[in-house]
C-alpha positions in Angstrom: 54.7 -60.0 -19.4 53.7 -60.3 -23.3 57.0 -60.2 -24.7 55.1 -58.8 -28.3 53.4 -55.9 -26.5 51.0 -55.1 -24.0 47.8 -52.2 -23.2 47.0 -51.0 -19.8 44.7 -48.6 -18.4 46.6 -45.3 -16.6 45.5 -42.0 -15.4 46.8 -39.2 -17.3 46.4 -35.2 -17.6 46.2 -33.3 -20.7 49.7 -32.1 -22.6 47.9 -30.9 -26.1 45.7 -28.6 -27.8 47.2 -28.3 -31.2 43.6 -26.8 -32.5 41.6 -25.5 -29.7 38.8 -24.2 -31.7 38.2 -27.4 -32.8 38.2 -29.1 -29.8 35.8 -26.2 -28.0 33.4 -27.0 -30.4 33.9 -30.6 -30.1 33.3 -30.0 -26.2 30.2 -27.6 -26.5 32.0 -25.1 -24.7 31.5 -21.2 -25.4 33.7 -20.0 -28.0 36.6 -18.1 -26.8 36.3 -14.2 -26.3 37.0 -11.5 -29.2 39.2 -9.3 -27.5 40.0 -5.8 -28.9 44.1 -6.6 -29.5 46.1 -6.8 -32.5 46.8 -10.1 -31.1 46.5 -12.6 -28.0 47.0 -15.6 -26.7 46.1 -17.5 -23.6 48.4 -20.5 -22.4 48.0 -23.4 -19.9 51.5 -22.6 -18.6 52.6 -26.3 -17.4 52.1 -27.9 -21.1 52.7 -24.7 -22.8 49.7 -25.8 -24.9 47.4 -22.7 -26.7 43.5 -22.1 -25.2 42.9 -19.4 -27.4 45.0 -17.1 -29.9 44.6 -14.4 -32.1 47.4 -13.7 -34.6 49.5 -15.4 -32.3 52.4 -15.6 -34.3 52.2 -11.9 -36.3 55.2 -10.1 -35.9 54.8 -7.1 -33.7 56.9 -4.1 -31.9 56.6 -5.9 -28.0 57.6 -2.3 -26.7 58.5 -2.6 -22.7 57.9 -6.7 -23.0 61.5 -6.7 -24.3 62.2 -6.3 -21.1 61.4 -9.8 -20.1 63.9 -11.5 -21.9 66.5 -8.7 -20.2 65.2 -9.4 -16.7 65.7 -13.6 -17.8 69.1 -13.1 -19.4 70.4 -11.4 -16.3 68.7 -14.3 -14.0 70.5 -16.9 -15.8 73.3 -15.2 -15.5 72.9 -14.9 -11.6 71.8 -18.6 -11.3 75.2 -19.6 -13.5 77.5 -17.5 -10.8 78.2 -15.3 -13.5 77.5 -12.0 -12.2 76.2 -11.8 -8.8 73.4 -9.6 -6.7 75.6 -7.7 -5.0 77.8 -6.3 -8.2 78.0 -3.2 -8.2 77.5 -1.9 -11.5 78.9 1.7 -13.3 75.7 3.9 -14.8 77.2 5.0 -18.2 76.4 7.4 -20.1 74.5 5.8 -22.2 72.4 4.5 -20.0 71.6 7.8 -17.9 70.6 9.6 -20.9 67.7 6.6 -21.9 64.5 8.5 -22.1 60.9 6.8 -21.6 60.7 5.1 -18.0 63.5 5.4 -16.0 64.7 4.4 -12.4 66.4 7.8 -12.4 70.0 6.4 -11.9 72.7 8.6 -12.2 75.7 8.9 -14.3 79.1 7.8 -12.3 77.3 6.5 -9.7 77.3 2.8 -9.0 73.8 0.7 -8.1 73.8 -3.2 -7.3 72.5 -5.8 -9.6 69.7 -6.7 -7.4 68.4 -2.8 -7.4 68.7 -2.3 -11.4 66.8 -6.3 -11.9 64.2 -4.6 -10.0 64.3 -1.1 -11.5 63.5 -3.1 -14.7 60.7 -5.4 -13.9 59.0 -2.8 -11.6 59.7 0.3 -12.5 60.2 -0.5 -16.2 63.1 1.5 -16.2 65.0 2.0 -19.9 68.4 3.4 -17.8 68.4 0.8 -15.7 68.1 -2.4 -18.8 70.8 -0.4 -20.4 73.0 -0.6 -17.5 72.3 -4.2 -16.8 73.1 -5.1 -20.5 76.2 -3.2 -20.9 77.4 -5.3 -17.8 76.3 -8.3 -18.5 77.6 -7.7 -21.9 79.8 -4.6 -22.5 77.2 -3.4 -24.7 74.0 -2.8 -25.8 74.4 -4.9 -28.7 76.6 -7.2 -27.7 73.8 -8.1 -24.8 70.8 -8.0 -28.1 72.9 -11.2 -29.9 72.9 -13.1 -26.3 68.9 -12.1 -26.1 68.4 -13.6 -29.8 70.5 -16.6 -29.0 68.1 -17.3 -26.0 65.5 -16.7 -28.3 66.2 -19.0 -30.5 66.9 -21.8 -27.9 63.2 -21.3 -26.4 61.7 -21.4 -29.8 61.1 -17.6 -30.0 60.4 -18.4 -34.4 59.0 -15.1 -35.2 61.3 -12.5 -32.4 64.1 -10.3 -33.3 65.8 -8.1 -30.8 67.8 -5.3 -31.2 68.1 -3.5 -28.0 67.2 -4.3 -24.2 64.8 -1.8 -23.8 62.1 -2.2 -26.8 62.9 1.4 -27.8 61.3 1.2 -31.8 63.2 0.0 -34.0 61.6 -1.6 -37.4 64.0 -4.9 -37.2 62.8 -5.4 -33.1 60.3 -7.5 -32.6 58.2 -10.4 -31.3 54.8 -11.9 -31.3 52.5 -12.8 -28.5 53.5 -16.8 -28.7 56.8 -16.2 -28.2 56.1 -13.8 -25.4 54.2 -16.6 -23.9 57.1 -19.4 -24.5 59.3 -16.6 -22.2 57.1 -16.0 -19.6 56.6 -19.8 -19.2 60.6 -20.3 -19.2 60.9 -17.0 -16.7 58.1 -18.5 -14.4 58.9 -22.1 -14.2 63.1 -21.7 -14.4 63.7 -19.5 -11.5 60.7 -19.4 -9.2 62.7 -17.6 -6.5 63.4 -14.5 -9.2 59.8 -14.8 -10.2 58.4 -13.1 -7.5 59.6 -10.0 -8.3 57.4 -9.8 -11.1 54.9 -9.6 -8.1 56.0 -6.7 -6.4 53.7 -3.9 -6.8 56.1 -1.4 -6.0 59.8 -0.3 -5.8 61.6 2.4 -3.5 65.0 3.5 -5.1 66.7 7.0 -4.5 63.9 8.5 -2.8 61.4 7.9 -5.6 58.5 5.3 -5.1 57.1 3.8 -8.4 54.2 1.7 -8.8 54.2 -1.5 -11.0 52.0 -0.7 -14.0 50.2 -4.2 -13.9 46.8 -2.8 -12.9 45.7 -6.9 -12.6 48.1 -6.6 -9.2 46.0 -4.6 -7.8 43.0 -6.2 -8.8 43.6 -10.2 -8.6 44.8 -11.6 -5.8 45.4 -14.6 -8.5 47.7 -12.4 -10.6 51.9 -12.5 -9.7 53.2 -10.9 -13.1 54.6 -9.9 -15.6 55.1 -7.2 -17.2 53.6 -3.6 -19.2 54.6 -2.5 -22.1 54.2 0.8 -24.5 54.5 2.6 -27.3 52.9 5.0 -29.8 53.7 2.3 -32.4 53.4 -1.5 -30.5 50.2 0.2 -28.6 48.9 -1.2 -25.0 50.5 -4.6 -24.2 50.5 -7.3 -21.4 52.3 -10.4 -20.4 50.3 -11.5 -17.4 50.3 -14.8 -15.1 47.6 -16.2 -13.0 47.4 -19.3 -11.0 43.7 -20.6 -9.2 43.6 -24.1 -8.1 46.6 -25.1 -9.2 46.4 -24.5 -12.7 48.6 -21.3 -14.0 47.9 -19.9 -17.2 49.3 -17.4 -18.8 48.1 -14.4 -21.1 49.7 -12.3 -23.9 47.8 -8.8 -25.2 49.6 -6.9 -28.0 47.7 -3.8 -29.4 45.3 -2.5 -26.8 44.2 1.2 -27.1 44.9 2.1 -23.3 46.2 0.8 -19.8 43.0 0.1 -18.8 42.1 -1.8 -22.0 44.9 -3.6 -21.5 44.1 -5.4 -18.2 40.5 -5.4 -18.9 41.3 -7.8 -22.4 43.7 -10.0 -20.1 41.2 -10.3 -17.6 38.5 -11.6 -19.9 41.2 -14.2 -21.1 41.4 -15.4 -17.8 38.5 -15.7 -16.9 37.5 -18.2 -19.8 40.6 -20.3 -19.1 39.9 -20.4 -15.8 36.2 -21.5 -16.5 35.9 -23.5 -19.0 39.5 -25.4 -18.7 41.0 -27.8 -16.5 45.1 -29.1 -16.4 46.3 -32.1 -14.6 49.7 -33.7 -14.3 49.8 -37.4 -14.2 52.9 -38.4 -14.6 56.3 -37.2 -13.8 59.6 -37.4 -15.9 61.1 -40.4 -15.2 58.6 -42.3 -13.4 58.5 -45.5 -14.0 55.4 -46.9 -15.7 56.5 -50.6 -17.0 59.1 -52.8 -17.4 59.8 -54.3 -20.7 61.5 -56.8 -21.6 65.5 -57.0 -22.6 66.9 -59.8 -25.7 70.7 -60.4 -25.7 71.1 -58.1 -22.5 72.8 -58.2 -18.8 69.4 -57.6 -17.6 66.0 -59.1 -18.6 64.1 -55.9 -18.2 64.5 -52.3 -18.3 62.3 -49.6 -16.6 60.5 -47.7 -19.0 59.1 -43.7 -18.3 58.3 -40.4 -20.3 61.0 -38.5 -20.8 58.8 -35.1 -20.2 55.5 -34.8 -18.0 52.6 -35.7 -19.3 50.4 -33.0 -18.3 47.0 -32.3 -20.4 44.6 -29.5 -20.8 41.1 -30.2 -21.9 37.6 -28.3 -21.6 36.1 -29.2 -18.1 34.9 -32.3 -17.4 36.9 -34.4 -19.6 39.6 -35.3 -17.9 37.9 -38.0 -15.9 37.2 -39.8 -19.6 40.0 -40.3 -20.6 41.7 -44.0 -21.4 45.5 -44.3 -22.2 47.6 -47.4 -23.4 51.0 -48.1 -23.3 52.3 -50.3 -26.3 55.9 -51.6 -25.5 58.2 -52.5 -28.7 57.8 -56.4 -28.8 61.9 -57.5 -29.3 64.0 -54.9 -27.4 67.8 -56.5 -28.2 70.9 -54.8 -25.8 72.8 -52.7 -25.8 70.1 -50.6 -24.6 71.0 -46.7 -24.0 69.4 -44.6 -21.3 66.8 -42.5 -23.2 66.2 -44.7 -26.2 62.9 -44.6 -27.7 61.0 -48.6 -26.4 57.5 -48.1 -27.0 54.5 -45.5 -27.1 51.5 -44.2 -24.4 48.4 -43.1 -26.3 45.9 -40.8 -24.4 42.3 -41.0 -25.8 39.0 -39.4 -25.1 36.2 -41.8 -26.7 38.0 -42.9 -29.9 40.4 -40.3 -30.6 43.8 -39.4 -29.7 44.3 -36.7 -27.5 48.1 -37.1 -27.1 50.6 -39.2 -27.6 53.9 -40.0 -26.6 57.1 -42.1 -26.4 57.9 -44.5 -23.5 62.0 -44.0 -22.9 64.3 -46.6 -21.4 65.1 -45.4 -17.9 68.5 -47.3 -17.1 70.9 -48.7 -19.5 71.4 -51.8 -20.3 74.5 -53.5 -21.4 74.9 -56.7 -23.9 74.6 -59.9 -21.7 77.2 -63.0 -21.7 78.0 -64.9 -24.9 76.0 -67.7 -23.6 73.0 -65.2 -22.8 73.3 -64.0 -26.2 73.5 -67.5 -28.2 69.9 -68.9 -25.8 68.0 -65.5 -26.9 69.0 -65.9 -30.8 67.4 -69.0 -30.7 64.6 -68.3 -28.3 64.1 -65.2 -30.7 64.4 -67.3 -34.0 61.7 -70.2 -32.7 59.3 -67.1 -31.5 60.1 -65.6 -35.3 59.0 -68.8 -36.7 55.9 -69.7 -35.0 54.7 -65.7 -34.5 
């Protein structure tokens, strides 16, 4: 191996589309659709990069979609071990006098985990996120700083939460990126609890409600997420679709009805779906070289991404793409798991599509004194005549 650095041809998949309009007209592909929303966006869910937005970052009342990060918070707390399914969990007061959607708990009376983390992403139910909060929790607010610290650690910039329900408030709210960025976390981090969001119905205490994702009932392709509504935040939908192994995901904030609701989603899938293909090339921690170790107990170290490279482009070009890997040319030990060696470039015709760093895979220690002393003069010769 070139011990200053080296190029090589790979197949690679699509991770970014910092300016999609740009690159849809760069592609001669139609220009996205004008939907009637406040604000929208439409995802490619395994990059997490943006197809097409609207406002994507105004600030807006989510209504119901609070709910999301309710249903995730208690999910994480399940996965952890600290609350389980089968809790059984005290309806306060509080909680039984919520108005809006309800499951119709009662006050006194005690209803399992599992029953309320469907009451809320099925039914929608405002008694039952209260209950689940105040457990989780011991209160309302207590549980709305836990939802803005998860917030902030999925890079949720422009959402504020003040309650678990999305009952108005003028210092709640959230934008349609950041609804996106949780869906993606809620979809991808617990599969298993994911499939609720699927369910088009629940039974509880006699009463059978319907999920109020209309695209459930209309594509097969469609396995969440959630409704939302108010007089103030409007017609809103978090929905997920996957065809042919490619899931994208689509925020609505601000439709006029339930039906414009799915309608505008629907034509955002669609168009992703159409016009844009993602493929994963490489995992996380597969290795793609070895380079080459100065000074060390080992001569080479395994290099790899430390993410996936995934990419999303218009149709077509994935098949065009060239990508290089550029290796640092004197690596000198102690080399740390996870350090930064060298850099893949993705290009389509002369530009650069993506780019990112190659990681050390393995440590590797400092080598013997002798091993040391040969490569400082090996290194000082190559310094002289390079």
């Amino acid at each position: 191996m070139n011990i200053t650095s080296f190029t090589q041809r790979v197949s690679l998949s699509l991770l970014l589309l910092t300016a999609p309009v740009a690159w849809a007209a760069q592609m001669v592909i139609p220009a996205p659709p004008q939907l009637a929303a406040k604000s929208y966006v439409l995802m490619d869910a395994a990059s997490g990069n943006i197809l097409v937005e609207h406002n994507a970052d105004e600030r807006l009342p989510p209504a119901s979609l609070t709910k999301l990060m309710t249903a995730y918070l208690a999910t994480l707390d399940i996965n952890r071990g600290q609350i389980k399914e089968t809790d059984m969990v005290r309806i306060s007061e509080k909680a039984w006098r919520m108005g809006g959607s309800k499951m119709f708990i009662e006050v006194g009376k005690e209803v399992s985990v599992d029953d309320l983390l469907h009451g809320i992403i099925i039914q929608s139910g405002n008694d039952a996120s209260v209950a689940l909060a105040e457990h989780i929790a011991g209160s309302e607010e207590a549980f709305a700083d836990l939802m803005n610290a998860s917030a902030e650690r999925l890079g949720m910039s422009n959402s504020q939460f003040r309650n678990a329900t999305g009952w108005p408030d003028p210092e709640h709210y959230s934008s349609a990126h950041d609804m996106a960025k949780l869906a993606r976390a809620i979809i991808y981090e617990d599969p298993a609890h994911y499939a609720i969001y699927a369910q088009k119905e629940f039974f509880w205490n006699g009463i059978k409600q319907p999920n109020r994702n209309l695209l459930l009932w209309r594509d097969k392709t469609v396995d969440g997420l959630k409704t939302g509504h108010t007089d103030e935040a409007g017609y809103c939908l978090v929905s997920s679709a996957v065809r042919d192994g490619m899931r994208l995901v689509s925020v609505v904030f601000g439709t006029n009805s339930e039906q414009a609701r799915a309608a505008e989603t629907q034509k955002l899938l669609t168009y992703g779906f159409r016009f844009f293909e993602t493929r994963t090339f490489y995992q996380k921690g597969t290795e793609l070289a070895q380079a080459q170790i100065w000074k060390g107990a080992d001569r080479q170290v395994k290099a790899g991404l430390a993410n996936d490279l995934t990419l999303t482009l218009p149709k077509g070009q994935l098949d065009k793409l060239q990508a290089g890997m550029t290796l640092n040319p004197q690596l000198i030990a102690p080399i740390q798991k996870g350090d930064v060696i060298g850099k893949v470039e993705v290009k389509l015709a002369d530009e650069v599509v993506h780019s990112a760093d190659l990681v050390a895979l393995d440590t590797v220690e400092e080598g013997g004194v002798f091993r040391r002393l040969w490569d400082s003069i090996r290194l000082f010769f190559y310094a002289l005549f390079n």
